[in-house]
N, C-alpha and C positions, 0 to 999 in steps of 0.2 A: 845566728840565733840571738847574740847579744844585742846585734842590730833591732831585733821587734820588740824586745825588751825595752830596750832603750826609747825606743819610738814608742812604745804604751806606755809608761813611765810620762815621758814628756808629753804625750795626751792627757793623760791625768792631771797631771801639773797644770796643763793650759785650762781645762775644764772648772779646775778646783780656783782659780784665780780669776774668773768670769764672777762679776759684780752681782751679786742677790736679787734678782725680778721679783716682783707680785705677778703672775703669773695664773688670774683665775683660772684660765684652760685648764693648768696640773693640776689643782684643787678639786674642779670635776673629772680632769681622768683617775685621779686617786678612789674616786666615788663609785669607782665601777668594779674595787675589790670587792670579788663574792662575799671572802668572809667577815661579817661583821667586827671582831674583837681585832684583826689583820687592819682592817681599813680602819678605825676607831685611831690605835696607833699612827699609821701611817699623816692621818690629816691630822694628828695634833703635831708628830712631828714639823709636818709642812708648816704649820700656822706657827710654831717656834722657831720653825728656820728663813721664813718669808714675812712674820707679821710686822716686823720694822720697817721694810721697804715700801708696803701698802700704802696708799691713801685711804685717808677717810672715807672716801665715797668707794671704794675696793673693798674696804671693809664693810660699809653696809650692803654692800651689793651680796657679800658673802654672806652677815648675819642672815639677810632676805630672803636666801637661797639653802642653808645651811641642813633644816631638816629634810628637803627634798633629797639635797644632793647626798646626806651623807645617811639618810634614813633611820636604823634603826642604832646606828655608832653614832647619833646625836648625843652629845652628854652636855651636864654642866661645867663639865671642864675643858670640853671644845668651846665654849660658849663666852665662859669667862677669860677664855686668851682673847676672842676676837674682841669682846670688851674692852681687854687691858691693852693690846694694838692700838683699839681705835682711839682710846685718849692719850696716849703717846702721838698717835699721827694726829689728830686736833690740836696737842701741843707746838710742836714743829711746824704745822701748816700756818699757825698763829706767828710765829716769828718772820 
């Protein structure tokens, strides 16, 4: 028993130490939670935890796409992260 312990333990570990992807695909399967104020959540989280990694053009691919995919959990506070991503990632890309 302490053997699968042990072993999900160090999955977790291994998981949690995997480099930060932009990752459009999860962005849209996050889009398919039913409930709106659940998925609202969930993609701002994603966009806090992924919008560094992004490029600029991930990013407008996203703004482009954003009311569709996220429908009626569009907000301006979804809106203004991908904003504030996208000139972070303009900065960097300039370097």
């Amino acid at each position: 028993m302490k053997w699968l312990v042990l072993f999900l333990l160090s999955i977790g570990l291994l998981v949690s130490a995997q480099p930060k992807q932009c990752l459009l695909s999860d962005f849209y399967g996050l889009s398919w939670i039913g409930e709106p104020t659940m998925r609202h959540m969930e993609l701002s989280r994603w966009i806090t935890t992924n919008g560094d990694s992004c490029t600029s053009e991930q990013l407008v691919t996203l703004w482009n796409n954003l009311a569709m995919w996220s429908g009626v959990a569009d907000s301006a506070e979804i809106r203004a992260k991908v904003l504030y991503y996208h000139a972070r990632a303009r900065e960097r890309e300039k370097k």
